[in-house]
PAZAPA-4460 file (N, C-alpha, C; in steps of 0.05 Angstrom, whole numbers, plus 32768, in hexadecimal, padded with zeros to 4 digits):
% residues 232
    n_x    n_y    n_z   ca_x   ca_y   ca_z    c_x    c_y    c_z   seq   type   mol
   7E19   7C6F   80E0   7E15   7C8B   80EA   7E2E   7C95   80F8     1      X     A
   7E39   7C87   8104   7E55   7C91   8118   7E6D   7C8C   8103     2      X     A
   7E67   7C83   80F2   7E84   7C86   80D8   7E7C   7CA5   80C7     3      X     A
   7E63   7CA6   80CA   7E60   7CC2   80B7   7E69   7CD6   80CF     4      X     A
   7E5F   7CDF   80E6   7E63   7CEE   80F4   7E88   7CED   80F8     5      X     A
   7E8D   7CD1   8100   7EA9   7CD4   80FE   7EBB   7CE3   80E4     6      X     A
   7EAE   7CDC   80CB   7EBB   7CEA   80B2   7EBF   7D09   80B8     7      X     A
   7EA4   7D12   80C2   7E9D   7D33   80BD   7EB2   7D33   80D4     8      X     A
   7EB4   7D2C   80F2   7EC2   7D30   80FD   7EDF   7D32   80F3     9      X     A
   7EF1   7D28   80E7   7F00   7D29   80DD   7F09   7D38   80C7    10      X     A
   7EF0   7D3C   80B2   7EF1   7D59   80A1   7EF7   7D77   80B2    11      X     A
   7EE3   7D6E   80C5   7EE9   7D92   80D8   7F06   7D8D   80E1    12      X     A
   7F11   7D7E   80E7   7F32   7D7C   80F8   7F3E   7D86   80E4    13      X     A
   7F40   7D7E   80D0   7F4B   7D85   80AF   7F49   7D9D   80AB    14      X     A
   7F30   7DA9   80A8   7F2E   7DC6   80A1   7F3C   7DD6   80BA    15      X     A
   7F31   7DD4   80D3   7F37   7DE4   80E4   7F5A   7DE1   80E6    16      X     A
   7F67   7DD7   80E3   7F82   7DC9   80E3   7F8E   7DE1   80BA    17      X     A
   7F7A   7DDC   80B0   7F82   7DF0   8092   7F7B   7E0A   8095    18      X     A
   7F67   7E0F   80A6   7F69   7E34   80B3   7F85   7E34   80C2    19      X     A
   7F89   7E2D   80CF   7F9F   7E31   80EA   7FB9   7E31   80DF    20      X     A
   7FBC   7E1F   80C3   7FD4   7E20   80AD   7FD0   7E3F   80A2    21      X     A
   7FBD   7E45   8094   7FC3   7E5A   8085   7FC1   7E74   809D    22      X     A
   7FB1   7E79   80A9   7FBA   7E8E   80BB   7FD6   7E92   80CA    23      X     A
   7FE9   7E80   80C8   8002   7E80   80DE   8010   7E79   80CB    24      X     A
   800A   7E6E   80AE   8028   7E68   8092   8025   7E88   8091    25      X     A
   803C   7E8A   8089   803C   7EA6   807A   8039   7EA6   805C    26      X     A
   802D   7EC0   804F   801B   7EC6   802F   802D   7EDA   8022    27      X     A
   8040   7ED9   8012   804B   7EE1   7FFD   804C   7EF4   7FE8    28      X     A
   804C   7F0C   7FE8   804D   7F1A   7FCE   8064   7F1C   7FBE    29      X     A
   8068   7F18   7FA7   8089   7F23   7F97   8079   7F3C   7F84    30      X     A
   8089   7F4A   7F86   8093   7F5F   7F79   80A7   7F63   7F65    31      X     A
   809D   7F68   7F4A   80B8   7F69   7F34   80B5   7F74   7F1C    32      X     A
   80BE   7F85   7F1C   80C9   7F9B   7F07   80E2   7F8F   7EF3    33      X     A
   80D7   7F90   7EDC   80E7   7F88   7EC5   80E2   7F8F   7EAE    34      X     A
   80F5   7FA2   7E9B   80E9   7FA9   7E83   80DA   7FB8   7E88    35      X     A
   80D8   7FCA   7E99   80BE   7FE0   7E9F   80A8   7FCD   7EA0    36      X     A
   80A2   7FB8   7EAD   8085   7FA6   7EB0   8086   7F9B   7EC5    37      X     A
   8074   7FA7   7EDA   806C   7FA0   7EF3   8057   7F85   7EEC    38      X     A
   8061   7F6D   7F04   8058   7F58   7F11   8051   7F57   7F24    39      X     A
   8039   7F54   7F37   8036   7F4B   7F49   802F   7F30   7F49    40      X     A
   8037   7F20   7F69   8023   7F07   7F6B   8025   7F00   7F83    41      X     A
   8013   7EF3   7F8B   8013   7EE2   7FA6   800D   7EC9   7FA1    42      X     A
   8021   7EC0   7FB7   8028   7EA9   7FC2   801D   7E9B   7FDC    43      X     A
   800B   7E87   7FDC   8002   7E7A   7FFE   8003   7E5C   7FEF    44      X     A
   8018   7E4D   8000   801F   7E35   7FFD   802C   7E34   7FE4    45      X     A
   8021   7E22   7FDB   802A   7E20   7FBD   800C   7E2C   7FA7    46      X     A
   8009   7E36   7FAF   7FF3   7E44   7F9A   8001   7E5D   7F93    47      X     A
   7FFC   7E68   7F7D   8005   7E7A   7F6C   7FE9   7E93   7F61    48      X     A
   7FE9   7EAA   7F61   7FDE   7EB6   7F55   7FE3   7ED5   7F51    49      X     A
   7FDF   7EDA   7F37   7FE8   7EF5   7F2B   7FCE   7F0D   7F3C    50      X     A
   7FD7   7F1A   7F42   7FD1   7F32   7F3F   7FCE   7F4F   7F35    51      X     A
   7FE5   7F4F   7F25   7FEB   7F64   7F16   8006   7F5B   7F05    52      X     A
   7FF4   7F59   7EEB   7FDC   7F69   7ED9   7FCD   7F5A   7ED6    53      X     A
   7FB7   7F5F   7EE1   7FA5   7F53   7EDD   7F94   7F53   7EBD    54      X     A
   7F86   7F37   7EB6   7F6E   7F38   7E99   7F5E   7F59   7E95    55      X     A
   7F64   7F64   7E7B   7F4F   7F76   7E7D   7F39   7F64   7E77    56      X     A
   7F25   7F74   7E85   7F0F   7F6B   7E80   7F01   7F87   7E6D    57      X     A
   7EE1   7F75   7E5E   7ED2   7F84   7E51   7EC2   7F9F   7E5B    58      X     A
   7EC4   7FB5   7E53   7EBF   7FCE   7E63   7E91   7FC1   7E5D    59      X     A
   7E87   7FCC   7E75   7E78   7FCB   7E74   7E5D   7FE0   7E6D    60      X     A
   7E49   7FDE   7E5E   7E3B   7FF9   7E56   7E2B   8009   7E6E    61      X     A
   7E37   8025   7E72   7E2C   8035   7E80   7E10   8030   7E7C    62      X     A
   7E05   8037   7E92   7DE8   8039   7EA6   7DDD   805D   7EA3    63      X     A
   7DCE   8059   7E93   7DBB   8076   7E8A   7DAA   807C   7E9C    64      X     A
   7DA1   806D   7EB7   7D8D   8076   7EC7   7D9A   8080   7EE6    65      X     A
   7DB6   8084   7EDF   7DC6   808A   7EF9   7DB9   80A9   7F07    66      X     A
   7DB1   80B6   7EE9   7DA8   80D5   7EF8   7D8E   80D0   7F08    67      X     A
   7D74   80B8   7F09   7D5A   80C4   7F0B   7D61   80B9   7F2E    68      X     A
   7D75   80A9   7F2D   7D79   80A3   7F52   7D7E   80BA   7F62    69      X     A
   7D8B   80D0   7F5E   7D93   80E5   7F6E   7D7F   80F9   7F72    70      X     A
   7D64   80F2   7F61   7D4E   8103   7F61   7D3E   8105   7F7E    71      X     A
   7D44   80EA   7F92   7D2F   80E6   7F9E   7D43   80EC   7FBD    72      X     A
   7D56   80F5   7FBA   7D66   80FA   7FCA   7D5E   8116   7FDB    73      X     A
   7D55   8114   7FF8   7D49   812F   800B   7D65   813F   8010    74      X     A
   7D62   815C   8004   7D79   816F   800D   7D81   8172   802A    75      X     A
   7D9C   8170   802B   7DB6   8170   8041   7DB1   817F   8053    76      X     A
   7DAF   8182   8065   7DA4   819E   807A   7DC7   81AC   8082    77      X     A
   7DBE   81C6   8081   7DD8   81DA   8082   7DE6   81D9   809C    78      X     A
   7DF9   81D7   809C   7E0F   81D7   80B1   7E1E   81F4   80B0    79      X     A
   7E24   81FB   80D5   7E39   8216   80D7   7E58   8211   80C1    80      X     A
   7E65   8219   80B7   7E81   8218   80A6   7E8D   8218   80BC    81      X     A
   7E90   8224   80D2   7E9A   8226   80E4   7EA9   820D   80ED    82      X     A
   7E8F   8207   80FD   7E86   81E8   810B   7E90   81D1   80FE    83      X     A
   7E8A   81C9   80DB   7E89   81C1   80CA   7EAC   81BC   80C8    84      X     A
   7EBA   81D4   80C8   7EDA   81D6   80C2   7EE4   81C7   80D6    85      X     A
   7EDB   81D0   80F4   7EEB   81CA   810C   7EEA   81A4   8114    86      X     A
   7ECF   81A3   8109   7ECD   817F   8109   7EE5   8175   80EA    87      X     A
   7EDD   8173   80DF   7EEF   816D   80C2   7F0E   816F   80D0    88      X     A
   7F19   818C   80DA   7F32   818B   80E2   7F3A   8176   80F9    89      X     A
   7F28   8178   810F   7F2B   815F   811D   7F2A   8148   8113    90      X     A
   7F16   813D   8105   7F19   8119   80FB   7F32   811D   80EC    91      X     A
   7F3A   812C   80DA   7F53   812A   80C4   7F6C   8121   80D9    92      X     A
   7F6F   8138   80F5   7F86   8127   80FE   7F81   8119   810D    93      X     A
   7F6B   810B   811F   7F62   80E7   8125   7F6F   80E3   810F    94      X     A
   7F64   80E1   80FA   7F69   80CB   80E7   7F85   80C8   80E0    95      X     A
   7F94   80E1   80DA   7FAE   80E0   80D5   7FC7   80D4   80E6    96      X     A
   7FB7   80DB   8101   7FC3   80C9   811E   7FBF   80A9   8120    97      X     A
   7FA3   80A7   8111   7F9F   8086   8114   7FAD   807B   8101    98      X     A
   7FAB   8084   80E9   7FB9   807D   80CE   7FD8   8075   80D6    99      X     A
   7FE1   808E   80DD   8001   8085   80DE   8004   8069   80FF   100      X     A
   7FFF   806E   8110   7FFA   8055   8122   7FF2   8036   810B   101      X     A
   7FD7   803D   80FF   7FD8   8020   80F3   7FEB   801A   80E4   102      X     A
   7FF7   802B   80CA   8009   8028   80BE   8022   801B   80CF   103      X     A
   802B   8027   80E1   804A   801B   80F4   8043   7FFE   80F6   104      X     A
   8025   7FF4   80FE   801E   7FD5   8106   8018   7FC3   80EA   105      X     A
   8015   7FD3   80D5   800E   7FCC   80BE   8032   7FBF   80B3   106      X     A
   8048   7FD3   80AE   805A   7FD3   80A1   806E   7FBE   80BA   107      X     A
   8063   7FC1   80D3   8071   7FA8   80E4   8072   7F8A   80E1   108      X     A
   8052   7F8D   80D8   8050   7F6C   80D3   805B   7F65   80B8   109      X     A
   806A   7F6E   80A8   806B   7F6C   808D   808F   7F69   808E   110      X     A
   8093   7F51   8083   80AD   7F47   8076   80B3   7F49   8058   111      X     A
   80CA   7F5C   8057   80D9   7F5F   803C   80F2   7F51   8036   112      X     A
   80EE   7F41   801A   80FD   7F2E   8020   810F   7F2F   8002   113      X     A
   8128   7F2B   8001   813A   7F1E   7FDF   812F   7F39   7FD5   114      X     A
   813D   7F51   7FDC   812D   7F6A   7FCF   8151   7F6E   7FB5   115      X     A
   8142   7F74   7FA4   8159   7F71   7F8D   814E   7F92   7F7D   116      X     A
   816B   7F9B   7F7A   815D   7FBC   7F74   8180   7FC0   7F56   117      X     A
   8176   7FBE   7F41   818A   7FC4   7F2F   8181   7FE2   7F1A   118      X     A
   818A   7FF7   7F26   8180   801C   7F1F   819A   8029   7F10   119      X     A
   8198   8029   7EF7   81A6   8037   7EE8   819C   8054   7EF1   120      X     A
   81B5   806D   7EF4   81AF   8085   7EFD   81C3   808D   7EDF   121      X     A
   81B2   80AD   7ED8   81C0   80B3   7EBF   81B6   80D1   7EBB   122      X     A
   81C5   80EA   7EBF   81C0   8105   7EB5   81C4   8111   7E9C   123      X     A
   81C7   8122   7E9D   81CC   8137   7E7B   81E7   8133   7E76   124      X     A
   81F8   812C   7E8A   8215   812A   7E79   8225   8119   7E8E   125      X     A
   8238   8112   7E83   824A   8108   7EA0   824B   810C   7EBF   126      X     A
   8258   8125   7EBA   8253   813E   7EDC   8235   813C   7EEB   127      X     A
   8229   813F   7ED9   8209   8143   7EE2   8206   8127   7EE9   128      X     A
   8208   810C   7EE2   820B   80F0   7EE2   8212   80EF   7F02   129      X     A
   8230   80FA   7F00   823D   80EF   7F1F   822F   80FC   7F2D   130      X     A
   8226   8114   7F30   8217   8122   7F43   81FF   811E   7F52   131      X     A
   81EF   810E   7F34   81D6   8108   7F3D   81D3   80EA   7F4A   132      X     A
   81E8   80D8   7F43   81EF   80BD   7F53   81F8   80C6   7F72   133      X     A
   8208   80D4   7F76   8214   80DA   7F89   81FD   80E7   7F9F   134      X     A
   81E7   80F6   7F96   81D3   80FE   7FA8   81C1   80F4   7FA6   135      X     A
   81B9   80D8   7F90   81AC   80C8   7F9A   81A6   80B1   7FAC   136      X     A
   81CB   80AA   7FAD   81D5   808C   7FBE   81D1   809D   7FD3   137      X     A
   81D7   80B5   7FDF   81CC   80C9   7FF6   81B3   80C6   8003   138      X     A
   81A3   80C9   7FF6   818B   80C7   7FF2   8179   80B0   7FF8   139      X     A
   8183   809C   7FE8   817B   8082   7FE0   8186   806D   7FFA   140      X     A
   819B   8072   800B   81A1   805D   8017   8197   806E   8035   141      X     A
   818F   8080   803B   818D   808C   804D   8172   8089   8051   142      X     A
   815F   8083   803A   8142   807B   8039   8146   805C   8047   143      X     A
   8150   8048   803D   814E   8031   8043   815B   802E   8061   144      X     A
   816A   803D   806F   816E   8037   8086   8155   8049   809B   145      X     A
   8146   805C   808C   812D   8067   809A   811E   804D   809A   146      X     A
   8110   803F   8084   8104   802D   807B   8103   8013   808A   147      X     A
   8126   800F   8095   812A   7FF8   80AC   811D   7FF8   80C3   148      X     A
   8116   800B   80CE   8112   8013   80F0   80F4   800E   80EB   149      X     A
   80E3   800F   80D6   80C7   8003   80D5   80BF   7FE9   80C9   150      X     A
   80D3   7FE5   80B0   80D4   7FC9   80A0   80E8   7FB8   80A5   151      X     A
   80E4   7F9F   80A6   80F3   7F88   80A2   80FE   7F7B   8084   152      X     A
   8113   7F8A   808D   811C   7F85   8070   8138   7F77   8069   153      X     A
   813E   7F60   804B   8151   7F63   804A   8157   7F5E   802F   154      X     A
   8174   7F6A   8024   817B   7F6E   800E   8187   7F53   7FFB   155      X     A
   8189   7F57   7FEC   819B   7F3D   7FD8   81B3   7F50   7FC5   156      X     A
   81A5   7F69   7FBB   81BC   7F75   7FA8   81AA   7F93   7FA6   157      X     A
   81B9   7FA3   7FA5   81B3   7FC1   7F9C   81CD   7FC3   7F8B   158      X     A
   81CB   7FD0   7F77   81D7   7FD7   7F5F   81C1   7FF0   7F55   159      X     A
   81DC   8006   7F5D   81D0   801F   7F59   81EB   8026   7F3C   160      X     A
   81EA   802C   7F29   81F8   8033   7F16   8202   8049   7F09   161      X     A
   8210   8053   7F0B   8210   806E   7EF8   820E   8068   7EDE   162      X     A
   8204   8073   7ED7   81FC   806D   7EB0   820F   808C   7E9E   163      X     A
   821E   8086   7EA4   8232   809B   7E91   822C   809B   7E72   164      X     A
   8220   8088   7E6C   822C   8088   7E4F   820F   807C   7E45   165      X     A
   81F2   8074   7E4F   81DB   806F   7E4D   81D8   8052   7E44   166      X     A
   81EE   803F   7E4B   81EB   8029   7E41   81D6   8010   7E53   167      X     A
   81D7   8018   7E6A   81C3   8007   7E81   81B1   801D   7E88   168      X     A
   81A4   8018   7E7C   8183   8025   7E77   8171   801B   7E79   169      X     A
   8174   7FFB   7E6F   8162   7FEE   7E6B   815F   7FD4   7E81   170      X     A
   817A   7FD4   7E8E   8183   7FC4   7EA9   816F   7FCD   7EB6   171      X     A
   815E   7FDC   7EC0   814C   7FE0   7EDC   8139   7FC6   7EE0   172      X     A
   8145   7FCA   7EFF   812C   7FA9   7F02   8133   7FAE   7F18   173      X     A
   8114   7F9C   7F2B   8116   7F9C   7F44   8108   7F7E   7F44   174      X     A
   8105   7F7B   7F61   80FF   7F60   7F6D   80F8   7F66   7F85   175      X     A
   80E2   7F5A   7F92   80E1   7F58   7FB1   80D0   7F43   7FB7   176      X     A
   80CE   7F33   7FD6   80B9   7F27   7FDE   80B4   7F37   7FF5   177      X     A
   8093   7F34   7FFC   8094   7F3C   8012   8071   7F34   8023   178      X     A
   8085   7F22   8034   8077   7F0D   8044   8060   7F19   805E   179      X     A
   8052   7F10   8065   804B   7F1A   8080   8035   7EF8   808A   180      X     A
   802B   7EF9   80A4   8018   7EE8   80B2   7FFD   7EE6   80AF   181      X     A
   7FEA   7EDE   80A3   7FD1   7EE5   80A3   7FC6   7EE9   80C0   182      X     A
   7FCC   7ED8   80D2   7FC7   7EE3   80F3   7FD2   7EFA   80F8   183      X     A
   7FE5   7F01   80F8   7FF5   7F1F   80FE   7FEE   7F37   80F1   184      X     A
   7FDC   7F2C   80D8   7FD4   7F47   80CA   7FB0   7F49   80CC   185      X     A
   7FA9   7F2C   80E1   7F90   7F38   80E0   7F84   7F45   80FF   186      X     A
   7F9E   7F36   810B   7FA2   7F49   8122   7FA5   7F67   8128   187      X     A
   7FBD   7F76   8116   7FBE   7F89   8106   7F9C   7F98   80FC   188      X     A
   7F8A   7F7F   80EB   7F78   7F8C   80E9   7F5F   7F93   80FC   189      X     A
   7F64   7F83   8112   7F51   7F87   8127   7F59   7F9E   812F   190      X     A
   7F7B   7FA4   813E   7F74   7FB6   814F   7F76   7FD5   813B   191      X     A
   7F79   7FD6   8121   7F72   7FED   8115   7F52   7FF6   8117   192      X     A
   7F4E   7FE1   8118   7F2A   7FE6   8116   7F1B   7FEB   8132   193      X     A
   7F29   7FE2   814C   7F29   7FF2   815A   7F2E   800C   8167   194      X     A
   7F44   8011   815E   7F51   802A   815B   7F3B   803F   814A   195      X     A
   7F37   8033   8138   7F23   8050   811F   7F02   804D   812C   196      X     A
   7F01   803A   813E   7EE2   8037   814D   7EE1   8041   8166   197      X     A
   7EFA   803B   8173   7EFD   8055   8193   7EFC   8076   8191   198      X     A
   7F05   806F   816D   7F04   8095   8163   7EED   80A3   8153   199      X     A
   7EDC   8092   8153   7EC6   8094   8146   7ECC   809C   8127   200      X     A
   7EDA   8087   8113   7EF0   8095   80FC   7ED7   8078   80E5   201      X     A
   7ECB   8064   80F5   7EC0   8050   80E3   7EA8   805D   80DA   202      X     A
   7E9F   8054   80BF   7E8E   806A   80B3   7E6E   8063   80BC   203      X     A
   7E6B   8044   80C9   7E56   803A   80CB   7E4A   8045   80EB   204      X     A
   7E5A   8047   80F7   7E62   8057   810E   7E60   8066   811D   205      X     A
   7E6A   8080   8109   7E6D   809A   8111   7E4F   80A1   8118   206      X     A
   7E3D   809B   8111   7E22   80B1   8115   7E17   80A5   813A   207      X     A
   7E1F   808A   813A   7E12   807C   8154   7E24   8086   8164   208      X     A
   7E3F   8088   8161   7E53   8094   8171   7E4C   80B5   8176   209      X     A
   7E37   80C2   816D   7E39   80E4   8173   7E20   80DD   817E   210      X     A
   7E0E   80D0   8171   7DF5   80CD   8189   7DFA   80C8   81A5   211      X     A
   7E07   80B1   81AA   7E19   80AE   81C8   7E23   80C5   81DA   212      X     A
   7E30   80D6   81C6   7E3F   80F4   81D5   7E20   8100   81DD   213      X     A
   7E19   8100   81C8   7DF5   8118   81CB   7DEA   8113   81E4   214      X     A
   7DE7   80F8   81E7   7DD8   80EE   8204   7DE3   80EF   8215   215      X     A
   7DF8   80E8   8217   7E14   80F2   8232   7E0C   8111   823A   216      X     A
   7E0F   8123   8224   7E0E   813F   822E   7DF9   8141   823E   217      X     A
   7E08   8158   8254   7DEC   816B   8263   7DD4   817D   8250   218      X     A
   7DBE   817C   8258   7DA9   818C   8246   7DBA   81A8   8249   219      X     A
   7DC6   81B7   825A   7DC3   81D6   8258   7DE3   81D9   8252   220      X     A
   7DF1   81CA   824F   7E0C   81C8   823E   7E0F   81D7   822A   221      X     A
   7E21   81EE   821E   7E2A   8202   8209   7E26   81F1   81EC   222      X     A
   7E35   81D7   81F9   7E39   81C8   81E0   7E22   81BB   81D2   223      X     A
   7E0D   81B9   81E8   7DF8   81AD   81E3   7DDD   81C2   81D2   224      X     A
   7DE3   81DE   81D8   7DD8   81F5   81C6   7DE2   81F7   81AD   225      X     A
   7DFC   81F1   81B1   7E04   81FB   8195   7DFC   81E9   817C   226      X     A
   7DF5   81CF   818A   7DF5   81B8   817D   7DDA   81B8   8170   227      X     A
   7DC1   81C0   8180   7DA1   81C8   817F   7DA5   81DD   816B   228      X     A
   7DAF   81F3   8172   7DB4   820C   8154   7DB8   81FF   8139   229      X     A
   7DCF   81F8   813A   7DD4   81EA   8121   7DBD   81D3   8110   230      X     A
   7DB3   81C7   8127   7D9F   81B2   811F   7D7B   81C8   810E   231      X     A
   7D82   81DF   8126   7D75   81EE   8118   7D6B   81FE   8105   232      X     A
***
């Protein structure tokens, strides 16, 4: 009995010891463009798996009884347009406020790595050629130094080309890895989810979060009539 308990004891050290690996190793994506044919895959340890492109699979036969479900459905009660507009405009910028905040904590934890970028550039004629290279390396390198101040990034080769004569056309290819922590990104996902739950932005949420306001209010409150009208 104390050799089996000892075994299991020792299986949990093992596992708990193989969570604590994979949350703190860092997980792998490459990225690669070749021949016009995107690859994805990820990488954790030595395991391998595709992502894209994925097996088609067999399409499956539509469902003929989808209309008799919506039959039993009780009509929506009418809301002011008003009222209606001024909420919508408020959550849009919460959300657009929370959005760009998670995004900055999102694109922080994320390492870009061996980024390989070979871009034949090519216009209607020569002139038009240099012109359009010339305001795209403008363009193009002025993005990647925006791109630094949020991402961690670093290069292996950019080869930007003028194609005068249409012969590297077929040269386009890219390459990237790009690493991040499974702890760091689920950290990341905690406090996003706090963030969209202090704002009342989670969908499971939102209705217990306005009940809360309702009962807070004073009974003879403006806001609290207008709220009864509408209900009315």
């Amino acid at each position: 009995m104390r050799f089996v308990i000892l075994a299991l004891l020792i299986l949990l050290a093992v596992l708990l010891v193989a969570v604590v690996l994979l949350l703190f190793l860092p997980v792998w994506v490459t990225v690669e463009l070749r021949h016009s044919r995107l690859t994805v895959r990820l990488r954790v340890l030595f395991l391998r798996f595709t992502l894209f492109p994925q097996r088609e699979k067999k399409p499956e036969p539509e469902k003929e009884e989808a209309g008799q479900q919506e039959q039993g459905k009780p009509p929506e009660k009418k809301r002011s347009p008003s009222r209606r507009f001024e909420r919508t405009v408020s959550r849009m910028l919460t959300l657009v406020r929370d959005a760009a905040g998670i995004l900055r904590m999102a694109l922080g934890a994320l390492r870009v790595r061996k980024i390989r970028l070979v871009l034949p550039l090519q216009g209607t004629d020569a002139a038009d050629t240099a012109l359009f290279y010339g305001r795209f390396c403008g363009w193009f390198y002025g993005a990647i130094a925006t791109a630094q101040n949020f991402l961690d990034m670093e290069f292996d080769q950019i080869e930007l080309i003028p194609d005068f004569a249409g012969e590297n056309k077929y040269r386009t290819s890219f390459y990237c890895k790009i690493g991040a922590t499974p702890f760091i990104i689920l950290v990341v996902a905690i406090k996003a989810l706090r963030i969209l739950k202090e704002d009342g932005l989670l969908p499971a949420k939102v209705e217990d979060a306005a009940r809360q306001k309702e009962k807070k209010r004073p009974q003879g409150s403006p806001r609290a009539e207008e709220d009864r009208g509408e209900k009315a």
